[in-house]
N, C-alpha and C positions, 0 to 999 in steps of 0.2 A: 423392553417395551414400556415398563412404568417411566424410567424415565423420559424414554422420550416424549410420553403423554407429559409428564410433568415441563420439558425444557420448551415444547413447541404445541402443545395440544393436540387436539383430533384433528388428522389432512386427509384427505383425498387419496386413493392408491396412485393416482400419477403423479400427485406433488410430492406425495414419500418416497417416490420411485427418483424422482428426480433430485430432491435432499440429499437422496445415498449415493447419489450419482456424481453430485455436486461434493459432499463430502468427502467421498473416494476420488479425485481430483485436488481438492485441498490439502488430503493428506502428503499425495503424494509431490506435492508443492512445498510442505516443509520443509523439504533439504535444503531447497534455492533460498528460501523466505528464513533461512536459520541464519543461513551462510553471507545473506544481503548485509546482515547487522555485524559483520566483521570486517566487510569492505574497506570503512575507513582509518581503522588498525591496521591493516593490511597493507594500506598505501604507503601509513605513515612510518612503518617498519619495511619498506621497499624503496625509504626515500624520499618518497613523496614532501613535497615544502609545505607552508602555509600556504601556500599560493595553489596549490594542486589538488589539498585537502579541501579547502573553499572550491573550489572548481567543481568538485566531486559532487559536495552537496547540493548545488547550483544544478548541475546538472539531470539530478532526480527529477525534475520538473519539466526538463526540457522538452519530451515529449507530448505536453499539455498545452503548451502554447503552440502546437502545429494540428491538432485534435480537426480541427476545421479540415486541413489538407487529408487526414483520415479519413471523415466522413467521405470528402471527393470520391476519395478510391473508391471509397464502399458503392455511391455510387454506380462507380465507374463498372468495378470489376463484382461485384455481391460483397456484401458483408460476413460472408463465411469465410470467403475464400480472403479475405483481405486482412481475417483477424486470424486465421490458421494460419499465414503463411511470417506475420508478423510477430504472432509469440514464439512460431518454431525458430525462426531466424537471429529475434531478439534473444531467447535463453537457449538458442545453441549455441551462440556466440561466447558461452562461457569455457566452451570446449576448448577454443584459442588458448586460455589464459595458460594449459597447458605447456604453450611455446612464449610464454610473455616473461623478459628478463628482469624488467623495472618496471617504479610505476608510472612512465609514462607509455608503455604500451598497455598497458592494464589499464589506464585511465580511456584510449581510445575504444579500447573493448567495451569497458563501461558505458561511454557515450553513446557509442549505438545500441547498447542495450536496454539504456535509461529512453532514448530516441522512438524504437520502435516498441518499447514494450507498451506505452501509455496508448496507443494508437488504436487499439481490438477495444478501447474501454467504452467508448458511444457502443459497441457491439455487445461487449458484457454485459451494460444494463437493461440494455433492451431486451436481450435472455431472461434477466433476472426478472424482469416486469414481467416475462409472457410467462414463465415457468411458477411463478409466485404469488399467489393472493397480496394486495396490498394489507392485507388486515392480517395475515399472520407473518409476512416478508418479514421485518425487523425478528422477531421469535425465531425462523429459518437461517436466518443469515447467521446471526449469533450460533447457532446450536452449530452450525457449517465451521466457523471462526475454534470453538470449541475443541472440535477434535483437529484441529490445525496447531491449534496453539499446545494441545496437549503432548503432541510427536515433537513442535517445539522447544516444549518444557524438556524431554528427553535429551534431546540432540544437543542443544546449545551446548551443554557442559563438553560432551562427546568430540563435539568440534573444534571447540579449544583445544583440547590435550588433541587430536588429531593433527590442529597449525603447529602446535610446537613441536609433534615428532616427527611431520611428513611435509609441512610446508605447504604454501599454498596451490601450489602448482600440482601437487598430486588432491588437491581437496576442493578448489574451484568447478574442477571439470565435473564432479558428479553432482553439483547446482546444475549445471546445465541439462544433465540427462534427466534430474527431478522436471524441469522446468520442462521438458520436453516429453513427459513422463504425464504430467499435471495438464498439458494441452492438448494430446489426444484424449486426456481421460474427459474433460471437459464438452471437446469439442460433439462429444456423441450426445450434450443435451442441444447442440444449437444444431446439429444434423438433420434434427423435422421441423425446425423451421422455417419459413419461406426467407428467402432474400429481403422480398418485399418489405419488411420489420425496417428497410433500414430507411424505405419512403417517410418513416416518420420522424428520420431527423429533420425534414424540408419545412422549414417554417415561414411564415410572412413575419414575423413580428422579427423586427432590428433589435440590436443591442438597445438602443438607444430610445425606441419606443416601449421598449421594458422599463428601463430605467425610469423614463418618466411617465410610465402608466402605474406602474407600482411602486408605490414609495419604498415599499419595505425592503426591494433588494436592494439596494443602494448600503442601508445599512449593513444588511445580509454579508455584499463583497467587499464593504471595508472591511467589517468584522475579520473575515476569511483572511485578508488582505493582510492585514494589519499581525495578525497572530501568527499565518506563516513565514511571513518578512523576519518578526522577532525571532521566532524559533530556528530558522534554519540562519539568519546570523550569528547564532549561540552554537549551532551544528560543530562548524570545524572544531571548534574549542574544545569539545569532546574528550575528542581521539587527540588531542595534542597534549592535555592533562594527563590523561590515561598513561599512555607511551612517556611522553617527556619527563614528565613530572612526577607521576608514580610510577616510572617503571615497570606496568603489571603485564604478566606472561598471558598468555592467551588463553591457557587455563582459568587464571584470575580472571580475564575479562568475560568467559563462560563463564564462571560461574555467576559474575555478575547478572548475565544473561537470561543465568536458572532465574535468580530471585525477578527476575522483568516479565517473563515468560510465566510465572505462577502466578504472578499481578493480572498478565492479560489472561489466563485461563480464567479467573476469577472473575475479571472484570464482564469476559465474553459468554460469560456461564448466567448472568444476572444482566448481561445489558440490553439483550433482548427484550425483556421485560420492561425493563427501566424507558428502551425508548419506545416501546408500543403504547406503554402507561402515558409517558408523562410529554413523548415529544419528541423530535429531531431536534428543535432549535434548543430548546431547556437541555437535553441531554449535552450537546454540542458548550451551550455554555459553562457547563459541568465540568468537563472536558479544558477548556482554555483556565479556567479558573486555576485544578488541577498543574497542568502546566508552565503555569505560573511561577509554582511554587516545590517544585520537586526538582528545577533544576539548580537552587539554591546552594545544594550542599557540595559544588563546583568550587563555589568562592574559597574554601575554606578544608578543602580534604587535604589530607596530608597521608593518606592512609588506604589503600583498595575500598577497607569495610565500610569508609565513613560514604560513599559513594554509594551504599545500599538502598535510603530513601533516594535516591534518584532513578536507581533503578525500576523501581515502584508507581508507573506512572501511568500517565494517560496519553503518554506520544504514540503509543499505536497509532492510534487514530489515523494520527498524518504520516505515518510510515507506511500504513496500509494505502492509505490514499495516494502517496507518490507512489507506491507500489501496485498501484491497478489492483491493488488485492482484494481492499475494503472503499472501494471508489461507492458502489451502489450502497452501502449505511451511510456515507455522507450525504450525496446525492439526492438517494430514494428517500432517506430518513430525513436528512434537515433541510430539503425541500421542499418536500411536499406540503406543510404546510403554508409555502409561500408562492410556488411556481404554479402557472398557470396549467390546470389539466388540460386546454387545449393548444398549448404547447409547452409539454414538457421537455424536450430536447435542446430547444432555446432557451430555457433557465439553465440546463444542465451542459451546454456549453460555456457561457457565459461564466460558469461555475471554475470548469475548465480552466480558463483561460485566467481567472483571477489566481486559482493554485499553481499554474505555472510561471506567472508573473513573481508568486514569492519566491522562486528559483532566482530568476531571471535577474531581478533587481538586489539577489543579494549581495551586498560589496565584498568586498575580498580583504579581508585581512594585510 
């Protein structure tokens, strides 16, 4: 209890109720969200080319740049039913991999999982916004992130020496049941809320009448624009290092994992604070700065260990965000001080579509 006064302060009995709710969902999300960060070792030890490997990372995005056709549904059919039936569908898909021989069946698995999973995320945040004070949300989310990343820190290593004794085919499939595990548990905070929630993605305001009513997105989505473009074209290089060049067993790449996964415990344990204190956009530029500079030690390893500041970073961020995971701290957090409150949907697609673009226009090797 101290702690939790210490990580998030004094709440509400329904917004604690709903933290635990929220938490107990994330944990049980860990498996998939361990398992995601092995993916492109997996392709690349299944065969997968340069060409397949870039595809992969491309593809993480893919479902951001259809977000608009999402909302439709929601529309159409409620926003419950259309982000229930999309996380069950997109992370049961991982159940297939159990009959997948190469990676190019495993790449189509992928796609429709990368495809539909982005799609519940205009419904995510709009949970987050109803279930969250704006003034303790960043503190919330983090402490949520927290014990995510903590079952993280656990597993990764575990899951390595798992691929190298059982292979992916027997370790895929239980991503899947996490993942579907992590969306009923979820689903029971968006169950009292009206459908209605999803009228407020309906906005007047065009792309285009943002852009030039507010100067400052412009900047905002180069920004974005600009730093997902670089990063996911450094993506495939990765796993091609990894595998080709250091030969590292999957153990090895757990454990690299450990030391990633105590970065973000740490990073999610204080960054609450950091972005309630100081900012979305300040914390955000922290973040690229970060990034920058931790994929460095790429140029020049020769060695698993030398690959350890890299592991040390701040790409969560964007792993969480093409991941639907941690879409609302981008979002809620380094919007807010830009997006208009009386349309926030319209900033926050707009958002959308600039992070799917850095998929979309990555070249390919």
């Amino acid at each position: 209890m101290r702690f939790e006064m210490w990580l998030v302060g004094p709440l509400d009995e329904s917004v604690r109720r709903s933290m635990y709710m929220d938490l107990r969902a994330a944990c049980t999300h860990s498996v998939i969200a361990t398992i995601i960060t092995f993916i492109p070792i997996i392709l690349r030890r299944s065969g997968a080319s340069t060409q397949q490997v870039a595809y992969y990372f491309a593809i993480t995005t893919l479902g951001l740049l259809t977000t608009n056709f999402s909302v439709w549904l929601m529309r159409r059919f409620g926003m419950k039913r259309v982000a229930l039936v999309c996380w069950l569908l997109g992370r049961g898909s991982f159940l297939l991999t159990a009959f997948a021989l190469n990676a190019t069946s495993l790449l189509v698995i992928f796609t429709f999982f990368w495809l539909v999973e982005s799609w519940p995320s205009p419904a995510y945040v709009q949970t987050i916004q109803a279930i969250y004070p704006i003034q303790q949300r960043g503190r919330i989310l983090a402490a949520v992130r927290v014990g995510l990343v903590a079952l993280i820190l656990v597993f990764t290593p575990l899951a390595g020496w798992m691929l190298d004794h059982w292979g992916y085919r027997a370790l895929l499939p239980f991503a899947g049941l996490s993942g579907i595990g992590s969306t009923l548990t979820f689903y029971n905070l968006m169950r009292n809320l009206p459908d209605t929630v999803t009228d407020h993605t309906r906005s007047t305001m065009s792309p285009i009448k943002i852009v030039r009513s507010d100067k400052r997105m412009p900047f905002y989505l180069s920004g974005v624009l600009l730093w997902g473009l670089g990063l996911l074209t450094a993506s495939p290089l990765f796993p091609i290092v990894q595998v080709d060049q250091l030969n590292l067993s999957y153990t090895v790449v757990g454990l690299l994992g450990f030391s990633q996964s105590l970065f973000w415990f740490l990073g999610y344990l204080f960054g609450g604070r950091l972005l309630d204190r100081i900012g979305g956009i300040r914390t955000l530029q922290i973040v690229f700065v970060i990034n920058a500079v931790v994929i460095l030690p790429y140029i020049w390893a020769t060695q698993g260990w030398m690959l350890l500041p890299s592991s040390d970073d701040g790409i969560t961020w964007w792993k969480w965000a093409a991941a639907g995971v941690g879409l609302a701290v981008t979002a809620l957090g380094a919007l807010a001080p830009i997006g208009s409150s009386d349309h926030p949907s319209a900033y926050d697609d707009m958002q959308h579509v600039a992070e799917g673009q850095n998929g979309g226009r990555t070249p390919t090797p």
